[in-house]
N, C-alpha and C positions, 0 to 999 in steps of 0.2 A: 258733743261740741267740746272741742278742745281749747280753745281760742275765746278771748273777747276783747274786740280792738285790740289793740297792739300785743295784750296781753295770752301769754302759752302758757298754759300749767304743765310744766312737766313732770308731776309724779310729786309727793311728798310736802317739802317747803321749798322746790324746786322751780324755776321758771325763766322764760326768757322772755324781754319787750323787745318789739320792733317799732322801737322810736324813733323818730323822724331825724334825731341829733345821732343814732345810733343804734347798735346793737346792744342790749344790758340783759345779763344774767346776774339772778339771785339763788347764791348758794344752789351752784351748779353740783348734780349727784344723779347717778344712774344716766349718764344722758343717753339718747336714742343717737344711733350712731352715724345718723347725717348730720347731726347739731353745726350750722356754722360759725364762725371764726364767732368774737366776743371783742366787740368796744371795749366794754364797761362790764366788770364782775365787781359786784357785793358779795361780801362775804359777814355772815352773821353772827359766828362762834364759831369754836376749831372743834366741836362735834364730827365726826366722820360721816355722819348723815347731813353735814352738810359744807364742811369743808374737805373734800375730796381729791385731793393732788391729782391725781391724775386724770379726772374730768376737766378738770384746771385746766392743765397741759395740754387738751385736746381742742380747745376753744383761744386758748392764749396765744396771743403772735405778739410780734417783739412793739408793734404799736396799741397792744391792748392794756387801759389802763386795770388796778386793783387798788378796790376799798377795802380793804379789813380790819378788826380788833387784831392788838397785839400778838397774841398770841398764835394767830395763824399768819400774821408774818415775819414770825421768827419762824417759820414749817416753812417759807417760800423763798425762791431764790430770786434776786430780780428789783422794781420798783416798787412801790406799795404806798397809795395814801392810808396811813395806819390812823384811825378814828377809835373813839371813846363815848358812851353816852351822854347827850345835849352837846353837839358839836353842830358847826354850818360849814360845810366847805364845797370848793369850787374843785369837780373832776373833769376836765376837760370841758365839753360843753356844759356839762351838766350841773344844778345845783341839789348839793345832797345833805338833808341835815341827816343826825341820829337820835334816836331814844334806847331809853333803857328798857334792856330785856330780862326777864327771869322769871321766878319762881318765888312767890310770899311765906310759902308753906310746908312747899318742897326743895329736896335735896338736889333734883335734878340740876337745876340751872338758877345756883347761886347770885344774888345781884352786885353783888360785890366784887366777880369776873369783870365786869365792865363788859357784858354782850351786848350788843345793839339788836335795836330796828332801825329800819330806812324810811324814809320820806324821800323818795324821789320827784324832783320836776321837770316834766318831759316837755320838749320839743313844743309842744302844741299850749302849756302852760297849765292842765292838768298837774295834779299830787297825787303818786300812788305811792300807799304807805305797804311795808312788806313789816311786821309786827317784830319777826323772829320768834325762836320758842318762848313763848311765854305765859302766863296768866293775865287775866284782864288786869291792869293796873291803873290806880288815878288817873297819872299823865295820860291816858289813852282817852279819857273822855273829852277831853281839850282841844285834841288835831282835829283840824277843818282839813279830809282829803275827800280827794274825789274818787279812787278806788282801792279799798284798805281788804287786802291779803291775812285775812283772818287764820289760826290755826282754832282746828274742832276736835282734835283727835283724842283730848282725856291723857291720863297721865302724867304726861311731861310737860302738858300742855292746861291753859283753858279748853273748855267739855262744849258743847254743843250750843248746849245751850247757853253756855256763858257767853259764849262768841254772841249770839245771837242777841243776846241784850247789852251786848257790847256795841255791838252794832246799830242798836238799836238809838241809844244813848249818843253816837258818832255819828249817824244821821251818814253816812259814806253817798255818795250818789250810786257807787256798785260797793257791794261786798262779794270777796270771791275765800270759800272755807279751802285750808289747807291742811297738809298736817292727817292726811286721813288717809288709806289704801295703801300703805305700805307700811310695817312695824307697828301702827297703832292707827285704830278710826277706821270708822266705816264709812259708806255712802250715809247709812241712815246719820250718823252724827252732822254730816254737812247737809243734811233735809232740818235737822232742827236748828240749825242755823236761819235758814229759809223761813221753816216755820215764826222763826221770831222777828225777821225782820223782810219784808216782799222785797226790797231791791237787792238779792241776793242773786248770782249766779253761781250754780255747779256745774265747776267744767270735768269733764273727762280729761287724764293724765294722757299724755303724748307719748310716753315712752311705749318702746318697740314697735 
């Protein structure tokens, strides 16, 4: 299964919703190459695994909006609502706040970048939160969402099982583990996700 509800995992921290308000891609990368057009891109850090110019460019038409951190929209040509963590703002239909994303301990993903996560609200009045790379942090036990985009992959990231008691703690109505099967994580890291918390889904990656 690749899908659940509206929701596509394609590949990594990669994904596209098919919300009712629109088309929304998060940190579009590798896409599969019927991907179409893009309402709505989030962008979560100017990472190349996940801010991708030219996946961009293959989803972007002159009426698609973009959310990003600074940093990746100074790398784009064009409009851009440029966001910060703890922000609320209006994209078009949509309302999107941010959180802070990073790293407590690691070098990787500094918090002092200003990298976000998203809290998206769809169409239907559903919250799906997309973390960004990150470590479990405080602020994460706080959000009331109803399907939180976990990363499990170790590393660069919160581990498997952190996710999963993260999730635990967030109570999500879905948790879906990302962050795995490509550069870092396996399938078994997104099983201990599962394993700690039962309303977990593992999708299969879309791409090719």
């Amino acid at each position: 299964m690749t899908q659940f509800g509206p929701v596509t995992w394609l590949g990594h921290a990669s994904f596209r919703i098919d919300d009712t308000l629109g088309r929304v891609y998060v940190d579009p990368w590798k896409l599969p190459p019927e991907s179409p057009p893009a309402d709505l891109i989030l962008v979560t850090h100017a990472h190349d695994d996940h801010f991708s110019p030219d996946d961009l460019r293959r989803i972007r038409t002159s009426r698609t909006l973009v959310c990003c951190t600074a940093d990746v929209a100074n790398m784009l040509e064009g409009p851009t609502t440029v966001v910060k963590p703890d922000m609320s703002v209006t994209v078009g239909p949509w309302s999107v706040a941010t959180i802070s994303a990073g790293n407590q301990r690691k070098a990787f993903h500094p918090l002092a970048k200003g990298w976000v996560g998203y809290v998206l609200t769809l169409g239907d009045g559903r919250r799906l939160l997309h973390t960004g790379d990150t470590d479990a942090l405080p602020h994460h036990d706080l959000l009331k969402v109803d399907i939180a985009l976990l990363p499990c992959g170790g590393t660069y990231t919160m581990d498997g099982e952190e996710a999963g008691c993260l999730a635990q703690r967030m109570a999500p109505g879905t948790a879906v583990p990302m962050h795995w099967g490509d550069i870092v994580g396996t399938r078994a890291d997104a099983e201990k996700v599962l394993k700690h918390y039962s309303r977990t889904i593992i999708l299969d990656p879309a791409r090719r």
